[in-house]
C-alpha positions as CSV (number, residue, x, y, z in Angstrom):
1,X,162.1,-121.4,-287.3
2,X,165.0,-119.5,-285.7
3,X,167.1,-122.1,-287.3
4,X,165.6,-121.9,-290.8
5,X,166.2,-118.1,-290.9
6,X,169.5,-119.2,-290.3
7,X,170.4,-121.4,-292.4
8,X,169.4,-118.8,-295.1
9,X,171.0,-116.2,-294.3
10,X,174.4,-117.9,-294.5
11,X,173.3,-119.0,-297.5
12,X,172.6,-115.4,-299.0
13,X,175.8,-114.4,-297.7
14,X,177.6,-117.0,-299.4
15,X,176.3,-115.5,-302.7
16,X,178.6,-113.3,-303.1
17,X,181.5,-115.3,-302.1
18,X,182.3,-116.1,-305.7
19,X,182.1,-111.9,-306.8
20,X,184.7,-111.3,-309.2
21,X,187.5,-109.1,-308.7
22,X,188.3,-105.9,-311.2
23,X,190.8,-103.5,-311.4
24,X,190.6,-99.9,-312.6
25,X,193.2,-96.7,-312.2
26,X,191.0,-93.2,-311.6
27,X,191.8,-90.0,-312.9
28,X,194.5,-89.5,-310.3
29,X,196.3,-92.7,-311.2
30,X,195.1,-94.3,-308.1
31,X,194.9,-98.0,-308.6
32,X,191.4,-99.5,-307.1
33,X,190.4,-102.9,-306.5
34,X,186.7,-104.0,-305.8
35,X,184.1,-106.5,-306.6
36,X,181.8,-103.3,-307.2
37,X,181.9,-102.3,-311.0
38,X,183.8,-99.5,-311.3
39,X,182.6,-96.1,-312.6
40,X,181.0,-96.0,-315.8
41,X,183.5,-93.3,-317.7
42,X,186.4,-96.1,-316.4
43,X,188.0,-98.8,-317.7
44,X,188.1,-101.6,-316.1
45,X,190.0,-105.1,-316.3
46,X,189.0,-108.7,-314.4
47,X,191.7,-109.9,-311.9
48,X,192.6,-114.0,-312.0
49,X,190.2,-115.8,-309.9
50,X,192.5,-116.3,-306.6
51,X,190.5,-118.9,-305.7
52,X,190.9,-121.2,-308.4
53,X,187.0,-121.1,-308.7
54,X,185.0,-121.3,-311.9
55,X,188.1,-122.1,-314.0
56,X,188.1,-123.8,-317.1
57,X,191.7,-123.5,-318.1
58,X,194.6,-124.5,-315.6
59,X,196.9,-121.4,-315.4
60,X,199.5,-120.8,-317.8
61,X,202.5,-121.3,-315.4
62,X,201.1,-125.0,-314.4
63,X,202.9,-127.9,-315.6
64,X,201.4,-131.2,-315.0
65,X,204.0,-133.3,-313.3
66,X,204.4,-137.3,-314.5
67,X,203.2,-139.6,-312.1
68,X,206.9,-140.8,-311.2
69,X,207.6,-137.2,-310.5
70,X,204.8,-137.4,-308.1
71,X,206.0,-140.5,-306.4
72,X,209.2,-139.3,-305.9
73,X,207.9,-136.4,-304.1
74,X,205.4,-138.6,-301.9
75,X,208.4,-140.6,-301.2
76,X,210.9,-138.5,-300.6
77,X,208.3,-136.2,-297.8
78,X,207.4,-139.7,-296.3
79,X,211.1,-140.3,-295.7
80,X,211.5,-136.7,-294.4
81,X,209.0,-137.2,-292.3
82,X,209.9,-140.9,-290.8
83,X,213.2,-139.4,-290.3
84,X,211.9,-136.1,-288.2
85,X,209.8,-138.9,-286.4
86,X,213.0,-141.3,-285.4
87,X,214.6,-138.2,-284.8
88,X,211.9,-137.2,-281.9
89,X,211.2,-140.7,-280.8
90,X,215.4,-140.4,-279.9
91,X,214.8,-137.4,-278.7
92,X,211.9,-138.3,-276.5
93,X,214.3,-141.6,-275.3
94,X,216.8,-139.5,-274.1
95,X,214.8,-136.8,-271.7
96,X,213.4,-140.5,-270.2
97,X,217.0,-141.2,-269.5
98,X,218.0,-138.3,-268.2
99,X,215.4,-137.7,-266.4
100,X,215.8,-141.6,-264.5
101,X,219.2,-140.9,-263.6
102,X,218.5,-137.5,-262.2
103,X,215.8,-138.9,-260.1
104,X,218.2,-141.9,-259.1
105,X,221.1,-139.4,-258.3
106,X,218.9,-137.2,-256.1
107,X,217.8,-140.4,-253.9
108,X,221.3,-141.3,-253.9
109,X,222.7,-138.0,-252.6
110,X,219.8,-138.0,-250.3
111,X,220.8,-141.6,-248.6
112,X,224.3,-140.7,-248.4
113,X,223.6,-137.0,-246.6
114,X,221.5,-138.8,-244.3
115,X,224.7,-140.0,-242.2
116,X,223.8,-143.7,-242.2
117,X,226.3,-146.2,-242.5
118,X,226.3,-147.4,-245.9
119,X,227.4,-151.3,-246.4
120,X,229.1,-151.7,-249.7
121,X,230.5,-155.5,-251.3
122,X,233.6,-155.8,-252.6
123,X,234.7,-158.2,-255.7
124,X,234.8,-161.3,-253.1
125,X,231.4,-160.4,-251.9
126,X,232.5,-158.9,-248.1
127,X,231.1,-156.1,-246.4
128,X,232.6,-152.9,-246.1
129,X,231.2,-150.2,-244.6
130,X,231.9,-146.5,-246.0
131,X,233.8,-144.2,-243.9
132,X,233.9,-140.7,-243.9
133,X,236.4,-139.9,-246.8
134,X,234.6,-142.2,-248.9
135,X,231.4,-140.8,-248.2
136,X,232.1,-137.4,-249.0
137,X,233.9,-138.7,-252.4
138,X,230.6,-140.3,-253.6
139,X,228.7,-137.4,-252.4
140,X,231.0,-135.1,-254.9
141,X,230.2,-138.1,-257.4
142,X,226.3,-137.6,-256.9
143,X,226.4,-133.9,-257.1
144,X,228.5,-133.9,-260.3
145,X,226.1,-136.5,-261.6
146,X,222.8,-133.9,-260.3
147,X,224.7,-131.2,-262.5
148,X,224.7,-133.2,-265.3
149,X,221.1,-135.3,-265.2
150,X,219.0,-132.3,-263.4
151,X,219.0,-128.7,-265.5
């Protein structure tokens, strides 16, 4: 039942959605607008539907545009639109990047701080191990790489 009375009620409301809108100036040149009627001693005129509802006439500023007009609108806003979306995909590509070398310089930095030997090969394919000059040149390497990855 409750949902009955409901279903009416927003139905009576929406009555008076569609109200017309008029204009009149009172004697004090104040301009009024209202879906009421206005006094009866005032003259009053009917305001263009906003809504575009109950029209029978297209307004006198629209121009009908020719269907290759129309096309080259769809088409040009679909390229704007693939473009914004290559554009964000690149965008998106690039974060992922940055972000995997930040993580890898952080692990890096980490195993080299941790005052291991490190075993690096050479062209030939022979360990060396890193000494201590080394070390704290890669370690400047790392952190100028965090500053760069990680912001």
């Amino acid at each position: 039942m409750k949902r009955y009375f409901s279903v009416i009620a927003l139905f009576a409301f929406s009555l008076t959605a569609h109200a017309g809108l008029n204009k009149w100036v009172d004697a004090d040149g104040k301009v009024h607008y209202s879906d009421a009627p206005p006094p009866e001693n005032v003259k009053a005129e009917s305001v263009r539907n906003i809504a575009g509802k109950g029209q029978t006439e297209a307004p006198a500023t629209f121009s009908p545009k020719s269907i290759a007009e129309r096309e080259a609108e769809l088409k040009k806003s679909k390229q704007t639109k693939e473009e914004a979306a290559a554009k964000k995909a690149q965008q998106d590509a690039e974060v992922a990047v940055k972000k995997q070398n930040c993580t890898a310089s952080q692990q890096n930095l980490r195993l080299l701080e941790e005052g291991m030997r490190i075993v690096t090969y050479d062209e030939k394919g022979e360990k060396t191990y890193l000494d201590d000059a080394a070390r704290e040149q890669q370690i400047n390497e790392v952190r100028k790489n965090i500053r760069t990855y990680c912001n």
